[in-house]
N, C-alpha and C positions, 0 to 999 in steps of 0.2 A: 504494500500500500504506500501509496504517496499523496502529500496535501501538500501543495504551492496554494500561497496566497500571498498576493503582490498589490500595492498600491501607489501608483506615479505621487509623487511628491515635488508636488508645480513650483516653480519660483513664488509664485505669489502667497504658498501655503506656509502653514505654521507645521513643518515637520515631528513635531511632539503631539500637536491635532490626528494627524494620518495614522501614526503609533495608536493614540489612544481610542481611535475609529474602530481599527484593527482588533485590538486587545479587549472594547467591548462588545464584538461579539463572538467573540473564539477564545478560549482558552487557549493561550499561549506566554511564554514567560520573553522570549530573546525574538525581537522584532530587527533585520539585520537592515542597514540603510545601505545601499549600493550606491555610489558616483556613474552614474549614464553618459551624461554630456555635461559641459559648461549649463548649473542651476538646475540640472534635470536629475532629479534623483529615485529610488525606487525603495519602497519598502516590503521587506520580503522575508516570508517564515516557508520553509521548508520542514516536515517532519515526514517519519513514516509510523507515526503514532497517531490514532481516533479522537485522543482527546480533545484538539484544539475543537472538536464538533458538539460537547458537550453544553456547552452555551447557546451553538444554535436551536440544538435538542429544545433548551429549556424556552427560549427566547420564541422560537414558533411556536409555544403551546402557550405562553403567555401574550402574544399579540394574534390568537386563535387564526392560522393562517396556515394551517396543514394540507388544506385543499391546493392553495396556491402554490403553495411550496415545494409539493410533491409533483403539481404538472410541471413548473419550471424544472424541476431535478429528471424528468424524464425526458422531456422536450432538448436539455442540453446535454444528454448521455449519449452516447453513441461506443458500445463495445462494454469496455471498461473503464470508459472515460466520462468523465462529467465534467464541465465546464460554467459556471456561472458567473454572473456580475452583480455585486450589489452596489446600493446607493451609497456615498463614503460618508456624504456628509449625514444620512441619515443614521449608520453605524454609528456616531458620534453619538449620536446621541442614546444608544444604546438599543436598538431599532432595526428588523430587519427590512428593508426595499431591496426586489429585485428589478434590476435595467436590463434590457436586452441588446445596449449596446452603450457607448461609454458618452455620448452626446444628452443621452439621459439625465446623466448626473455630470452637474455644470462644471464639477470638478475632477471629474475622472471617476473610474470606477473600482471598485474592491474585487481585482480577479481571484475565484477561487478556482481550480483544477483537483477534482481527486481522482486518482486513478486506483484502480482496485480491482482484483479477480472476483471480488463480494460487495459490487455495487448495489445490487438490486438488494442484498441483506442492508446496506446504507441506508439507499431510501427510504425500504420499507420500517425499519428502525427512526429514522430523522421525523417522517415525513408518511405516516403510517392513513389505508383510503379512513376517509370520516363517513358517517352518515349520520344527516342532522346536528352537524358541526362535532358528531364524536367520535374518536378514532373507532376504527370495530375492533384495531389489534394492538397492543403495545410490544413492542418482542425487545427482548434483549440487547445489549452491545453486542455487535458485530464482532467475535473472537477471530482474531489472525488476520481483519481485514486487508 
């Protein structure tokens, strides 16, 4: 399993903002800042551990958006790959927005990539069908994802 998650860090942004975007809604400790170009910079947490998804777990069931979440999580799978964007500035605020593309969100967007042999255990785990806004399944963390 692998989890990239990267956020451009604009000249015009407050780089400790982008960090803190990042950090409330994933579980993560070490946000690494990259040099790109002259003022261009990237923020990036690589792991091949689940946990940094723990927060989203909790974060969709508290802003009840399981429906949503699970079509965006299918819609941008393909294989063993999932790719999404969230909103950065919305992240800030501890909030999940997803964008379908980086014009969305005026600032750039929060790319996530996981890649995994046990995506469909991900989703279904994250992101589990509702009926009448209720999951019908809760299941477990994903073991070995």
């Amino acid at each position: 399993m692998l989890i990239r998650i990267e956020a451009e860090i604009r000249p015009t942004e407050n780089e400790d903002k982008v960090i803190k975007a990042i950090k409330n809604i994933f579980f993560v400790e070490d946000v690494r800042v990259v040099e790109l170009s002259e003022g261009l910079k990237l923020a990036v947490v690589e792991t091949d551990e689940i946990t940094p998804l723990f927060k989203v777990y909790e974060i969709l069931r508290k802003q009840r958006i399981l429906d949503t979440a699970r079509s965006v999580f299918i819609r941008n799978s393909s294989g063993n790959v999932m790719n999404i964007k969230l909103n950065k500035q919305v992240a800030l605020q501890g909030l999940i927005s997803f964008v379908d593309n980086d014009d969305e969100s005026p600032l750039g967007a929060i790319n996530v990539v996981i890649v995994s042999d046990k995506l469909k255990e991900i989703i279904d785990w994250l992101a589990p069908k509702t009926q009448r806004g209720r999951p019908l399944w809760e299941k477990d963390v994903p073991r070995g994802a």
